[in-house]
C-alpha positions in Angstrom: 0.0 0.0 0.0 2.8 2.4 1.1 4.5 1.4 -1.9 1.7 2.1 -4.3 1.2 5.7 -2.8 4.6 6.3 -3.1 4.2 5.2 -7.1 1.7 7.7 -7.1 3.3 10.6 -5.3 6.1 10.3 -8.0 3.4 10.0 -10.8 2.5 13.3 -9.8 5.8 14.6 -9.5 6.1 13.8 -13.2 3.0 15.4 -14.1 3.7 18.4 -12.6 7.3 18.5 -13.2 6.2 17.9 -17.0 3.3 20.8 -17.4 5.8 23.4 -15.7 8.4 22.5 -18.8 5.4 22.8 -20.9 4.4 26.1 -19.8 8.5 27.0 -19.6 8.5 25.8 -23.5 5.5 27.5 -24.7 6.2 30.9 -23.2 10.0 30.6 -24.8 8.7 29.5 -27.8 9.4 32.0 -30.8 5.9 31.7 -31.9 5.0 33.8 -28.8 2.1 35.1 -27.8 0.2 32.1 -28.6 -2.6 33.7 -26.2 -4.1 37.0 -25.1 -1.9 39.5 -23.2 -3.2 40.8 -20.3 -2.2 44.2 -19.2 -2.9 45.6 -15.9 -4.2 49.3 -15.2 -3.6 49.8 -12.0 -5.9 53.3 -12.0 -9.0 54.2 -13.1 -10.0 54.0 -17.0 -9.5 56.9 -19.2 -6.4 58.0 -16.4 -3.1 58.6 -18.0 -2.0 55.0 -17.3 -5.0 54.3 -19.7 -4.2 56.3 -22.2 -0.4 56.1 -22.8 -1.1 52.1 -23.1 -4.3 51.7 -25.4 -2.4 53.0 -28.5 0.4 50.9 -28.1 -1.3 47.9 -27.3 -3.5 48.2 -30.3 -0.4 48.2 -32.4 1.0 45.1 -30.6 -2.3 43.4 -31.4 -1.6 44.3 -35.2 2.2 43.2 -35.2 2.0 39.9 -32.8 -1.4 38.9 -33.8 -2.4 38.2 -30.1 -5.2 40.8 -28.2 -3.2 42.7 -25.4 -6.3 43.2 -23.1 -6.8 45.8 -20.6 -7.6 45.1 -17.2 -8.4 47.7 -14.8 -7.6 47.2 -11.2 -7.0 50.5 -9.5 -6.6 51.3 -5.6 -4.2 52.1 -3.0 -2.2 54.7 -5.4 -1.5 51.8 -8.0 -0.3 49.1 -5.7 -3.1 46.7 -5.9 -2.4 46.5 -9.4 1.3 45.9 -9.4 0.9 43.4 -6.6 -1.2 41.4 -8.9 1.4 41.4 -11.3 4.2 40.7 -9.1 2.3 37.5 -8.1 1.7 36.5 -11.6 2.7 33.7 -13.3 6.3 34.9 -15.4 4.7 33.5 -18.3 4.9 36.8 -20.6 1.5 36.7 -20.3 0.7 40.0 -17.7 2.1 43.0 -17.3 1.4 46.3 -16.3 1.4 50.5 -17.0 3.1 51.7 -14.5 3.9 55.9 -13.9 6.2 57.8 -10.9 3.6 56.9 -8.4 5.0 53.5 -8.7 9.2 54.8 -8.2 7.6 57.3 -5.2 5.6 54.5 -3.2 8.2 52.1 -2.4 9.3 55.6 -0.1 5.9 56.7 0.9 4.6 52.8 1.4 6.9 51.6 3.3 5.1 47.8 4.1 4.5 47.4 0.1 3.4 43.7 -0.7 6.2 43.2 -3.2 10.1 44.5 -3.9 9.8 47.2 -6.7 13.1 45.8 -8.2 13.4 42.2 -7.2 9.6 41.2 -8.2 9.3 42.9 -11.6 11.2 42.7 -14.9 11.2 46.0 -16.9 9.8 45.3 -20.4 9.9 48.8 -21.6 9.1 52.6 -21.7 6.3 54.0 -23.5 5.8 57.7 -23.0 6.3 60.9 -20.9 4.2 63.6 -20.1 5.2 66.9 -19.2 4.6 68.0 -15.7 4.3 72.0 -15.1 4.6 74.9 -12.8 1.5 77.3 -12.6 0.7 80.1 -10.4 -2.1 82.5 -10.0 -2.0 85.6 -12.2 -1.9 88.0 -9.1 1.1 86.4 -7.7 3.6 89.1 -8.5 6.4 86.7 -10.3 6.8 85.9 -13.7 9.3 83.8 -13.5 11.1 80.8 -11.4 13.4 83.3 -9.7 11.0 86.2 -9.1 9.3 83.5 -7.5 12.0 81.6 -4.8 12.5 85.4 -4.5 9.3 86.1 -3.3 9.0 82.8 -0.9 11.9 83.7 0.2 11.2 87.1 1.4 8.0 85.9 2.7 8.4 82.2 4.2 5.3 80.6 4.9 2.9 82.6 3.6 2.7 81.3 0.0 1.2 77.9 -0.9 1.3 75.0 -3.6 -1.6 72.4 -4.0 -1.6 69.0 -5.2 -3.1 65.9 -5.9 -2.7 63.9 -2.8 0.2 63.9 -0.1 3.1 61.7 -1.4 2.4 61.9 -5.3 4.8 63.6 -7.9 3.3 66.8 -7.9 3.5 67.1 -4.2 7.5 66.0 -4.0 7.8 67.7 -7.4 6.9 71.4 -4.6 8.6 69.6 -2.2 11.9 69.2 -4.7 11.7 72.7 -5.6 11.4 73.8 -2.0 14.4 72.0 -1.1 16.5 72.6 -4.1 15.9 76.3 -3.4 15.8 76.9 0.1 12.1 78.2 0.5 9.0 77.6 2.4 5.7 77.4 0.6 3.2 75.1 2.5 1.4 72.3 0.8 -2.7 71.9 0.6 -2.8 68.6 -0.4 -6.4 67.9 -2.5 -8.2 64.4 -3.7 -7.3 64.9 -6.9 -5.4 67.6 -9.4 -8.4 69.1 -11.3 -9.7 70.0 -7.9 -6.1 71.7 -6.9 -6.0 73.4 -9.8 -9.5 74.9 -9.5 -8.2 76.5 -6.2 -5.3 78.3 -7.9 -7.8 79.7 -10.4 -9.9 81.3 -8.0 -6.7 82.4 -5.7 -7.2 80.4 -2.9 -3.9 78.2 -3.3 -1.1 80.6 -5.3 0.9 77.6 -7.0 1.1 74.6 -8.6 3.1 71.5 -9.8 0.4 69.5 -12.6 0.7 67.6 -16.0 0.5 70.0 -18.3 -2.8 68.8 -20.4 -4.8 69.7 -17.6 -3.5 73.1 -17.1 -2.8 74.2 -20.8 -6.3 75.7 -21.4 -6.4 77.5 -18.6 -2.9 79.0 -19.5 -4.3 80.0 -23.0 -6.9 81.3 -21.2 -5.0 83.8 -18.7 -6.3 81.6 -15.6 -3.1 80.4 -14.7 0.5 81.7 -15.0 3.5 78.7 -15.8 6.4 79.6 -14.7 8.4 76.6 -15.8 8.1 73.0 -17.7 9.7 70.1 -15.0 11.0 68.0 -17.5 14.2 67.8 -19.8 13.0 69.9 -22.8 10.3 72.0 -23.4 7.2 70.9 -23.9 5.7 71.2 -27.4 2.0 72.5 -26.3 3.9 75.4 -24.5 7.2 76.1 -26.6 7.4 79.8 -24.8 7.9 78.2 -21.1 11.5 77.7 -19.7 12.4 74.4 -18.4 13.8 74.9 -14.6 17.1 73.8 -15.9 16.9 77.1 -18.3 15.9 78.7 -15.2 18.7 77.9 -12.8 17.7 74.9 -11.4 18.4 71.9 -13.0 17.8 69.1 -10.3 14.0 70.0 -10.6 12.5 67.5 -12.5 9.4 65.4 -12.2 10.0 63.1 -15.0 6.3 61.4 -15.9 7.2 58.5 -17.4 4.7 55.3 -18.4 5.9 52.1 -19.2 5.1 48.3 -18.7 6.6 45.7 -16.3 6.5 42.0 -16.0 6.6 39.7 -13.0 10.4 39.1 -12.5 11.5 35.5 -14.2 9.9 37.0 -17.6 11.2 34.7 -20.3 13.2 35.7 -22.4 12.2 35.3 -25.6 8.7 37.0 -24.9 10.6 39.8 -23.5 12.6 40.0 -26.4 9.7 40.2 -29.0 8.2 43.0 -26.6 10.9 45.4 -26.7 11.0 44.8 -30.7 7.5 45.4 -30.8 7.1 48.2 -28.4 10.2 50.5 -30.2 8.0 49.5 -33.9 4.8 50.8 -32.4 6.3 54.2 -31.0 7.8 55.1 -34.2 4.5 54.8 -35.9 2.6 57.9 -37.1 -0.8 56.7 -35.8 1.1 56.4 -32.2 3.0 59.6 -32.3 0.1 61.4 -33.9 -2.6 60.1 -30.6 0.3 60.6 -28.4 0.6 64.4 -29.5 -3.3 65.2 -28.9 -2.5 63.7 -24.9 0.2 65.8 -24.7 2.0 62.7 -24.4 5.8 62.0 -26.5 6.6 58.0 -27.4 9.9 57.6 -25.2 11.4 54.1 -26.4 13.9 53.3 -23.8 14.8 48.9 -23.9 14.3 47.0 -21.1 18.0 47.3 -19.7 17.6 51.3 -19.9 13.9 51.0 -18.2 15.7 49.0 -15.3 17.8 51.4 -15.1 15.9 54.7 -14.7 13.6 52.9 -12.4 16.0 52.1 -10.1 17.7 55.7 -10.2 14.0 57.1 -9.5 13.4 55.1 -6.9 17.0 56.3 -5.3 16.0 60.3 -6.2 12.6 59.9 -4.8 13.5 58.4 -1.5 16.0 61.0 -0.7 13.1 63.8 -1.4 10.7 62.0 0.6 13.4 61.6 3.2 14.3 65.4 3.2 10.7 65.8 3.8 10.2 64.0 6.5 6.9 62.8 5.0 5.0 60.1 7.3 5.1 56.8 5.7 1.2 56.1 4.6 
């Protein structure tokens, strides 16, 4: 009897041992993806996680001749999302859009579910967006350094909103503020739109936000910007300084999307990926529905990706730690 169990302990052993080569095989295979892609959202549809993925995933549908499905699972600032991913089988078979909040939480979470470098494998960036700084048109500065001139001379009297304690634009005010030695105070809000709306009607004076939410109400004299937060200008506003142009080059809140596998991720799948990924951003179709978000294509390969998520993840924590933000 013992014996016969035994037989059929080591049966199983085979059987087991046998489908985890098969599922090894097929996701090495080169005829990858022989199945639908799921790709995880981990915000809200229609958010800008949304909508730097949905053109590119179309055109990996038209080049690997698989559906790359989008699966929204928002919460908890994106986390619930990448946890599920994490946790995924490394298949090539899930991955997900992932933006700064997901460099800045492994700082302000400090009990995160998963290791934001050991548990993911970067497949590869997809966009930027550029992130701005507005005030409102009676604060008397029309520029970056009429402004730090103005904090300065007046510490703790002006303010900056933001989305939500702990997110870019926050430690974007909070990078400026320690980059130039000034003290605005924060008014933290449940979500930018409503921030903004505050600046308008002179209740908050400043602003770090993305700028296609903002760039109407600069056409439309609402709001002042002062600056662009990211490398280069941006094309929607070509007359706006970067802060590097304006003195202060460590101030940037670099927006960048891309999409991450569960660590493991086999390597052929992840080769056919970054192939894919660099075809679709050169596209026209791409680059043209990128340029109505505001958004620029932003190929980077999977090495680079790893890369500038783990020098993030270093620049973040030392603004968070500067802070002295409470861990959430």
């Amino acid at each position: 009897m013992k014996f016969a169990i035994s037989v059929r302990i080591a049966s199983l052993h085979l059987i087991v041992g046998a489908l985890t080569i098969a599922a090894s095989a097929v996701a090495q295979s080169p005829d990858y993806p022989v199945k639908a892609v799921r790709i995880i959202v981990p915000f809200a549809p229609g958010g800008p996680n949304d909508l730097a993925v949905r053109p590119v995933a179309q055109k990996l549908f038209e080049f690997l001749g698989q559906p790359f499905v989008i699966d929204y699972r928002a919460g908890a600032n994106g986390i619930i999302g990448c946890d599920l991913v994490a946790k995924a089988a490394p298949d090539g078979y899930t991955m997900v859009v992932i933006s700064s909040s997901f460099s800045i939480n492994s700082s302000t979470y400090p009990q995160l579910p998963f290791d934001p470098i050991r548990d993911f494998q970067p497949v590869g960036s997809l966009a930027t967006s550029d992130i701005i700084f507005v005030v409102n048109p009676t604060v008397p500065a029309r520029s970056v350094r009429e402004f730090i001139a103005l904090a300065k001379a007046n510490p703790g009297k002006l303010t900056h909103a933001s989305s939500g304690t702990g997110g870019s634009l926050h430690l974007g005010a909070e990078l400026l503020k320690q980059t130039a030695g000034i003290d605005i105070v924060h008014v933290p809000y449940k979500g930018a739109s409503l921030g903004l709306t505050d600046v308008i009607g002179g209740h908050v004076d400043s602003m770090f936000i993305a700028a296609p939410g903002a760039v109407g109400q600069i056409k439309a004299g609402k709001v002042r910007v002062l600056a662009i937060a990211s490398r280069r200008r941006a094309r929607a506003l070509p007359d706006a300084p970067t802060f590097a142009e304006a003195g202060y080059p460590d101030v940037l809140v670099d927006t960048r999307y891309g999409l991450l596998g569960p660590a493991s991720f086999p390597a052929a799948a992840l080769a056919k990926l970054e192939a894919a990924i660099a075809k679709a951003l050169a596209t026209p179709e791409v680059r043209e529905q990128y340029a109505v978000l505001s958004l620029d294509s932003a190929a980077l390969s999977s090495q680079q990706y790893a890369t500038f998520l783990r020098d993030e993840i270093q620049r973040w924590r030392k603004v968070v730690t500067a802070a002295k933000l409470q861990p959430q």
